[in-house]
VOPAGU-2260 file (C-alpha; in pm, 1 decimal, decimal comma):
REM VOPAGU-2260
SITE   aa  ch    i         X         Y         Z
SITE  UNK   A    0    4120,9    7338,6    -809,7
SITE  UNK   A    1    4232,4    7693,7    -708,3
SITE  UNK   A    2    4015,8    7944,8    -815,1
SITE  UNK   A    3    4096,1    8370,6    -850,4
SITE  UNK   A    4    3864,8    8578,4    -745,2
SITE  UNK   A    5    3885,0    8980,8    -956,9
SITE  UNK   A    6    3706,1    9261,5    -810,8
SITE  UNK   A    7    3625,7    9513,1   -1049,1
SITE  UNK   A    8    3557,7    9905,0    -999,8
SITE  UNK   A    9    3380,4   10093,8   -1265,4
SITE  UNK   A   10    3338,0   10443,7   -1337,7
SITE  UNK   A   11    3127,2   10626,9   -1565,3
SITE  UNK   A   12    2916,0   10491,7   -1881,3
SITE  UNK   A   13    2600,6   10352,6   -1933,6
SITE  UNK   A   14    2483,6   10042,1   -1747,0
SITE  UNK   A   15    2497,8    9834,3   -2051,8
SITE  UNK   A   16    2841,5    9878,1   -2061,1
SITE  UNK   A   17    2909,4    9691,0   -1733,3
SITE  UNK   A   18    2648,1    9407,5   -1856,4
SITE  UNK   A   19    2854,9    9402,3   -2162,8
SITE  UNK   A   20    3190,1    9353,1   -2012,5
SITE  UNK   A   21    3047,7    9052,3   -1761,8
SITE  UNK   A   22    2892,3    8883,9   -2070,4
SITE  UNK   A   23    3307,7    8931,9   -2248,3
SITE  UNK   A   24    3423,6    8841,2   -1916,3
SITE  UNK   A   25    3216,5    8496,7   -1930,5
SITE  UNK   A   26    3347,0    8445,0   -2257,1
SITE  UNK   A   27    3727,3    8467,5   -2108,6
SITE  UNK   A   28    3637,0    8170,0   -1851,3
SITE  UNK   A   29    3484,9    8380,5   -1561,0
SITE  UNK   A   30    3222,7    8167,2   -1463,1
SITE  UNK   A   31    3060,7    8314,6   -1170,1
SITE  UNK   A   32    2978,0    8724,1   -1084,0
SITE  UNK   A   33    2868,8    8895,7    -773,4
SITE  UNK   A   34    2737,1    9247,7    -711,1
SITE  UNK   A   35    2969,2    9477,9    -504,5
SITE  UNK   A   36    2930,2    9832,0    -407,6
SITE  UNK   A   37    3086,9   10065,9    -715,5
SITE  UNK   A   38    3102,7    9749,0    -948,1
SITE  UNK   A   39    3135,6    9335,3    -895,9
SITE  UNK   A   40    3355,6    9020,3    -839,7
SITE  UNK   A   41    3419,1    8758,6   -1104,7
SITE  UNK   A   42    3524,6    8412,9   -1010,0
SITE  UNK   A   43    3790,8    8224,8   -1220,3
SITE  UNK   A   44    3981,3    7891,2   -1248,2
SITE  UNK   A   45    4330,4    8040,5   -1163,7
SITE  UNK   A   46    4481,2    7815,5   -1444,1
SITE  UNK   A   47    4239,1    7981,5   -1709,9
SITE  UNK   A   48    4317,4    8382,3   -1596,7
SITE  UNK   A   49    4533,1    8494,7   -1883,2
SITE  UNK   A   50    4593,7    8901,9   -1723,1
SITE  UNK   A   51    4730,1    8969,9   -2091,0
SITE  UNK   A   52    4331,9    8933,9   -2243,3
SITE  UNK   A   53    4245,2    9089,0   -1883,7
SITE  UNK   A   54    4447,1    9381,1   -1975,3
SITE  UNK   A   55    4371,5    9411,5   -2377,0
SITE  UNK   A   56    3971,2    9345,5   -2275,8
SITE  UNK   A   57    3952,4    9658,5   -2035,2
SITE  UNK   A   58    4154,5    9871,7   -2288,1
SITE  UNK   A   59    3901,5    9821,7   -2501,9
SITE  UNK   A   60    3616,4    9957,0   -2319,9
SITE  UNK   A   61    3397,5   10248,1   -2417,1
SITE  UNK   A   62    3531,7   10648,5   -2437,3
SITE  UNK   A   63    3411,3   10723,4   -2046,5
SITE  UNK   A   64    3358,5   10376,5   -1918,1
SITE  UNK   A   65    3689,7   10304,0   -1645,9
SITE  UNK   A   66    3780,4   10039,4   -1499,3
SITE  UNK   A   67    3967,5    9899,4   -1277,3
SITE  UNK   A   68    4091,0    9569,6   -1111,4
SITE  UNK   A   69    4232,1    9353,9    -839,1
SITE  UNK   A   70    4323,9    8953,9    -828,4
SITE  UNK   A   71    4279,1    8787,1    -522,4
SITE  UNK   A   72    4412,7    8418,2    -497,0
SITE  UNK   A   73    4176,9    8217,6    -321,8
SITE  UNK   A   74    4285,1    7962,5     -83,8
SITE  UNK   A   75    4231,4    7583,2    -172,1
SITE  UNK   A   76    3943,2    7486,5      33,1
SITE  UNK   A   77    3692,4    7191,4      28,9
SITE  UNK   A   78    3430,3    7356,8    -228,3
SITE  UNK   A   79    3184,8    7092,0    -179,1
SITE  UNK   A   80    3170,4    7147,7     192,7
SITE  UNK   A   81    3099,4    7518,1     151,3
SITE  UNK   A   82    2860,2    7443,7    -104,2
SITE  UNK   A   83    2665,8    7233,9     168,6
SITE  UNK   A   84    2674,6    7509,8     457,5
SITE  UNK   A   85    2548,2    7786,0     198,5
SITE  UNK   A   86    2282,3    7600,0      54,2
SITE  UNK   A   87    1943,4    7580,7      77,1
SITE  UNK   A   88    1628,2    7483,4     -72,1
SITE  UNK   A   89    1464,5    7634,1    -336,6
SITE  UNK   A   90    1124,1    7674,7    -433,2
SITE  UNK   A   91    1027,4    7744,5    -803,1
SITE  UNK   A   92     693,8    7880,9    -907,8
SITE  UNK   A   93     523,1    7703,8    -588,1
SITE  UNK   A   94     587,5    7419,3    -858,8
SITE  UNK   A   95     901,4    7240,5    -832,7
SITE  UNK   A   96    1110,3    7233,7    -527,2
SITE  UNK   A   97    1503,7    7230,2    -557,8
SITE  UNK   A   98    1693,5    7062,1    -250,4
SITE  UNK   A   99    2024,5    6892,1    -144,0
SITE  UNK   A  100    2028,1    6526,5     -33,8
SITE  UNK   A  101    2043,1    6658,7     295,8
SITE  UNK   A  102    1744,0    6823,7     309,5
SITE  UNK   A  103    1375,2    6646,3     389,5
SITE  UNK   A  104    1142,0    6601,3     112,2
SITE  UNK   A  105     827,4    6825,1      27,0
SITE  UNK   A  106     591,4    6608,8    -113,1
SITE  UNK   A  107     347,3    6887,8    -106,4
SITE  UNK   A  108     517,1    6995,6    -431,3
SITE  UNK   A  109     446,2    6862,9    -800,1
SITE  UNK   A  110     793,5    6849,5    -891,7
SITE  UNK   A  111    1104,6    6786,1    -708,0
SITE  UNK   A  112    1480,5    6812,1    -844,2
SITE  UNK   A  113    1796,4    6645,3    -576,4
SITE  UNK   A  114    2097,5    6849,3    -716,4
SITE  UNK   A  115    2472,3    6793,1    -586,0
SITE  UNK   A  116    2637,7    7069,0    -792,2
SITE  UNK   A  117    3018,9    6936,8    -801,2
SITE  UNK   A  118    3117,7    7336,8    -881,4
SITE  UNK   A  119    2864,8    7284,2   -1157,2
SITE  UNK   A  120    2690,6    7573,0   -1255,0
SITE  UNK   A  121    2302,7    7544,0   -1202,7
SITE  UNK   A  122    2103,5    7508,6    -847,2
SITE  UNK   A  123    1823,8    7694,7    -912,2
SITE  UNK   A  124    1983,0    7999,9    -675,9
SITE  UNK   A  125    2060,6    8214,8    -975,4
SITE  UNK   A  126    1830,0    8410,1   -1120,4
SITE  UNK   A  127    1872,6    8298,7   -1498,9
SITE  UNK   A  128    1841,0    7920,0   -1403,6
SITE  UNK   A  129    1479,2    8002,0   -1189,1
SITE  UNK   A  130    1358,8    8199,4   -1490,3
SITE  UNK   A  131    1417,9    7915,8   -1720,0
SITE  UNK   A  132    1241,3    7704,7   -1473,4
SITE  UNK   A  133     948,3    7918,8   -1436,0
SITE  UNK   A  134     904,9    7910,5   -1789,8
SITE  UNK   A  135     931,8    7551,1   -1869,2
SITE  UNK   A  136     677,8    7498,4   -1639,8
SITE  UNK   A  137     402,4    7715,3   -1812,3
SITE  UNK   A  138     521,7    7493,0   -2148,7
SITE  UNK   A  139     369,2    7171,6   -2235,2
SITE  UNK   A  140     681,2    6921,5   -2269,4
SITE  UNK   A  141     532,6    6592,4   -2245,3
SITE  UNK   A  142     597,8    6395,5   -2534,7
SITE  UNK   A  143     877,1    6590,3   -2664,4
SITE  UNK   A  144    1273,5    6625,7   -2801,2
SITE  UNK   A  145    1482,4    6854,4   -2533,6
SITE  UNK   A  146    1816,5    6987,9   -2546,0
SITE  UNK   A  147    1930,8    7159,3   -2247,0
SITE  UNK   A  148    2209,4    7343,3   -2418,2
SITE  UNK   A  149    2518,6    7432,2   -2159,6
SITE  UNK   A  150    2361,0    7186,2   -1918,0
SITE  UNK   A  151    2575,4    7255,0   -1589,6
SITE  UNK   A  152    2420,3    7042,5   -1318,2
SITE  UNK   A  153    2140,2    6911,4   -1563,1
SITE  UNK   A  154    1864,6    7101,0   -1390,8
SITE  UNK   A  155    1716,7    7231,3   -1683,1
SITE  UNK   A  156    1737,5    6867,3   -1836,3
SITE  UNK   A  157    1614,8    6728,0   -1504,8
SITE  UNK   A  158    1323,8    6917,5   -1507,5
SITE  UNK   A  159    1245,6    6865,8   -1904,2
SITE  UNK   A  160    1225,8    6501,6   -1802,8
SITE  UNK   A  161    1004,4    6476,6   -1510,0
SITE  UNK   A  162     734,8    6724,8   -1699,2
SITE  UNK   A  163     757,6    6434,3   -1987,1
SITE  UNK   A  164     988,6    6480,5   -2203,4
SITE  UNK   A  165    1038,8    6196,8   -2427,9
SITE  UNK   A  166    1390,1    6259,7   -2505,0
SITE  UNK   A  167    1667,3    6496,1   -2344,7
SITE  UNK   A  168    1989,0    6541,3   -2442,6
SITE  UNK   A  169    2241,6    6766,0   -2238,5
SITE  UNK   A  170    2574,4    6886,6   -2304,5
SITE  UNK   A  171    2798,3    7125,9   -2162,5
SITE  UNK   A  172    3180,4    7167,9   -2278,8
SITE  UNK   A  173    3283,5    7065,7   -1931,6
SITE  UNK   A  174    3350,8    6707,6   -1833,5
SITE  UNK   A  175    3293,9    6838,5   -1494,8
SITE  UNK   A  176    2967,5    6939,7   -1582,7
SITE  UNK   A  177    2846,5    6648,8   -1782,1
SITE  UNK   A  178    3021,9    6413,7   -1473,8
SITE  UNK   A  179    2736,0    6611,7   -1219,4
SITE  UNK   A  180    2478,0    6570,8   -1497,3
SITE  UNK   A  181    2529,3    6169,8   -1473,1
SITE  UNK   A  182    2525,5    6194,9   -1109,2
SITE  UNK   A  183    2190,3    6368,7   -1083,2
SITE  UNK   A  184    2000,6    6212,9   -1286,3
SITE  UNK   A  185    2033,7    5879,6   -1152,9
SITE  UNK   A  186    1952,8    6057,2    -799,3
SITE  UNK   A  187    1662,5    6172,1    -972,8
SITE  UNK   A  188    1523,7    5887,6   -1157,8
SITE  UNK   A  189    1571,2    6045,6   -1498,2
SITE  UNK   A  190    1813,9    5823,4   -1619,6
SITE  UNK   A  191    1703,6    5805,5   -2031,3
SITE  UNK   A  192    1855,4    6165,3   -2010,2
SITE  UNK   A  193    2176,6    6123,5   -2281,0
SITE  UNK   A  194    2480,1    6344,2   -2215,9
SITE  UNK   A  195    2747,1    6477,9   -2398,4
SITE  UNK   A  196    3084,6    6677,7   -2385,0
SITE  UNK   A  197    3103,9    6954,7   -2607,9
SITE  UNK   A  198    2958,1    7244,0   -2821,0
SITE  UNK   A  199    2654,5    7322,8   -3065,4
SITE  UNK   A  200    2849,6    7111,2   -3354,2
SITE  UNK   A  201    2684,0    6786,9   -3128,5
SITE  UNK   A  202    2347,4    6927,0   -3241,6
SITE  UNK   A  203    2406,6    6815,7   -3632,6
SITE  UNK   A  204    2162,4    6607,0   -3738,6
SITE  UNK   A  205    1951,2    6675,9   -3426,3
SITE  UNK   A  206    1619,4    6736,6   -3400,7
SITE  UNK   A  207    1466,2    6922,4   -3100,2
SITE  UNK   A  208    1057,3    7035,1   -3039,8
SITE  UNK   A  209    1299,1    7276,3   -2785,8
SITE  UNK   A  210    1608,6    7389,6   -2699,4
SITE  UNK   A  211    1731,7    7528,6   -2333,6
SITE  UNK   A  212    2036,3    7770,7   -2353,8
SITE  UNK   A  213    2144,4    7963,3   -2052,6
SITE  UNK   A  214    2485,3    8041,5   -2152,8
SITE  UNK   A  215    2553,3    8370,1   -2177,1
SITE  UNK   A  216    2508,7    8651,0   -2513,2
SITE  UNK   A  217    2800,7    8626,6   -2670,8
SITE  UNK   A  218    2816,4    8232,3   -2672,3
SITE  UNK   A  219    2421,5    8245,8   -2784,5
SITE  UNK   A  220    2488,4    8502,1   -3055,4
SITE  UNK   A  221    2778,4    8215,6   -3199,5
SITE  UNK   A  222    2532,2    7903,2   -3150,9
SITE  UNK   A  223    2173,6    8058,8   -3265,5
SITE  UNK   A  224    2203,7    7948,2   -3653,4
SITE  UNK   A  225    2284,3    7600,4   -3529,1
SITE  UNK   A  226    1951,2    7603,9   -3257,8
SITE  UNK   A  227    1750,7    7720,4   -3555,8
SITE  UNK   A  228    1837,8    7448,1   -3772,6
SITE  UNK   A  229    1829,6    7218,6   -3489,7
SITE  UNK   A  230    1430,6    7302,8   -3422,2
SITE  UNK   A  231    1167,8    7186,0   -3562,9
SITE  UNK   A  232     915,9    7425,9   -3750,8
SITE  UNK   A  233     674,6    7564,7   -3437,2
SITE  UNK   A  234     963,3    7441,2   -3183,2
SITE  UNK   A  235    1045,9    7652,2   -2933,0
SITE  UNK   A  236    1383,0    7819,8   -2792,4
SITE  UNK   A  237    1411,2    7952,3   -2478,6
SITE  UNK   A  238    1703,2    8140,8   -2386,2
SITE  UNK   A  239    1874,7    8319,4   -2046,4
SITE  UNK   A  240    2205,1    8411,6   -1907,3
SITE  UNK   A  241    2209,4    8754,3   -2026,1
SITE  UNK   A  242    2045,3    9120,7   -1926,0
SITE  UNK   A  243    1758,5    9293,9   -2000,8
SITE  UNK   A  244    1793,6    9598,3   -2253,7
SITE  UNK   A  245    2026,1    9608,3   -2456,1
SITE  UNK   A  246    2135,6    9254,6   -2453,2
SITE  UNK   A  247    1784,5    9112,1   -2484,9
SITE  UNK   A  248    1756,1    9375,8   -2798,3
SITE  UNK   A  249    2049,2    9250,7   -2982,0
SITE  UNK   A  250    1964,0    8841,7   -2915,6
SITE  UNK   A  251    1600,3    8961,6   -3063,1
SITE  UNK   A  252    1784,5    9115,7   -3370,3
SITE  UNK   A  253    1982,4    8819,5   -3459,7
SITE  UNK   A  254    1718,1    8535,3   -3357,1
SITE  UNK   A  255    1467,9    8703,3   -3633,6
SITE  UNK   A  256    1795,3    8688,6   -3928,9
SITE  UNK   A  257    1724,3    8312,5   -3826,4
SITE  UNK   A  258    1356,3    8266,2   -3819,8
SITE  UNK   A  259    1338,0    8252,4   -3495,6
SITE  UNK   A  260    1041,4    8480,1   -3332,4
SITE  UNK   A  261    1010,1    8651,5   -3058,6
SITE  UNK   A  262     718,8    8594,2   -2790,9
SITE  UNK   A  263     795,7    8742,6   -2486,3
SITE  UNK   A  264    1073,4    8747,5   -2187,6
SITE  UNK   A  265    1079,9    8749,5   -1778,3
SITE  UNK   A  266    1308,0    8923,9   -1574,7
SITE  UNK   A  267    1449,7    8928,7   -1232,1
SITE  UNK   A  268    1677,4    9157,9   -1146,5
SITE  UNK   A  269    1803,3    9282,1   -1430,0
SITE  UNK   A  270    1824,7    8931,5   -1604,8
SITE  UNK   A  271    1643,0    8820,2   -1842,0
SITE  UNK   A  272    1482,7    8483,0   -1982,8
SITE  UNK   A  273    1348,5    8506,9   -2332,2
SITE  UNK   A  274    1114,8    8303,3   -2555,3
SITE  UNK   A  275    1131,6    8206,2   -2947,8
SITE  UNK   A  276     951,7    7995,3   -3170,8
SITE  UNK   A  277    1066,5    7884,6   -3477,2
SITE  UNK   A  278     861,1    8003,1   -3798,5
């Protein structure tokens, strides 16, 4: 698959106003973004670029707040293989140690999660996926419903299993995605966890003691009804993939409209994991 990668330069405004163009941009298909000096780089399928939405998306922007852009093609290359020289282990919490299948062990930890990504979003690397990780593990899951909402690689799902989950189900509107889910949990011995390709209209009928989303805000914003109906009464929602400030303040607004109740968040650099319970 060739991918674009569009480096952005921005001028001006608040800081929010960056945060809230990345969370549009992820919206448009941009599914990965990196910091660079005087703004950042988001990484795109080149099939799924449409420079039209680019264009009437940075029009758009707030009285002050300029930006500008440039599209670089990137060369076809063997993703998997960069994947494997980049990548390294990753330790969560002291708790639960992430690793590639070519890595050694470390039985020294409670938990460990074998993840082969397949351009899957969700190693433990980025700072939204560790903060979901970190707070599952101060949760008591044994015995429970999961839904690992936007699954990527299934980490989040891996994880909800092997702390005792009685039931996971992941889905992601990828097929790539859900392909990588299938993949790791069998390399993880966590193969009751269902999977499914799609959105929150899979959830119907559903009922979850918790739900894992770490989308991004615009995408939670649309699915939060459906994860409060989806919950059972004291269930709990934890959500990431988003910034601290302003977007934390307008998922907190719209989770209360749907009983949902806010007990606290983490943050690491500038994103933000946050914790609901339904009332």
């Amino acid at each position: 698959m060739r991918y674009s990668e569009v480096v952005f330069s921005c001028t001006g405004g608040e800081d929010w106003h960056q945060d809230i163009l990345i969370s549009d941009l992820g919206d448009m298909g941009f599914d990965t973004f990196e910091a660079r000096d005087g703004g950042f780089a988001a990484y795109i399928a080149s099939a799924q670029l449409d420079r039209s939405a680019l264009e009437s998306l940075l029009i758009h922007q707030p009285i002050g707040f300029t930006v500008s852009y440039v599209v670089n093609e990137i060369e076809p290359q063997n993703w998997n293989s960069v994947w494997e020289r980049n990548f390294e282990p990753v330790v969560v919490a002291d708790q639960c140690y992430v690793r590639a299948t070519f890595h050694a062990a470390a039985p020294e930890y409670p938990y460990e999660i074998v993840i082969d990504p397949k351009m899957a979003f969700g190693t433990g690397h980025h700072q939204t996926t560790s903060l979901m990780m970190r707070q599952m593990l101060a949760e008591t899951i044994e015995g429970g419903r999961v839904l690992d909402m936007g699954c990527g690689t299934g980490i989040l799902a891996i994880l909800a299993a092997k702390l005792g989950a009685a039931s996971v189900l992941a889905i992601d509107n990828d097929p790539v995605c859900v392909a990588s889910v299938e993949e790791n949990k069998i390399r993880n011995d966590v193969a009751h966890i269902e999977t499914a390709c799609g959105s929150a209209d899979l959830i119907r009928g559903h009922r979850f003691d918790m739900i894992l989303a770490n989308i991004n805000r615009n995408i939670l914003l649309e699915q939060l009804e459906a994860y409060a109906h989806a919950l059972e009464r004291g269930g709990v929602l934890h959500m990431s993939g988003f910034y601290e400030g302003h977007d934390l303040d307008v998922l907190k607004d719209a989770a209360a409209k749907h009983g949902l109740a806010y007990t606290g968040h983490e943050a690491m650099d500038s994103w933000a994991a946050a914790r609901f319970i339904k009332e």
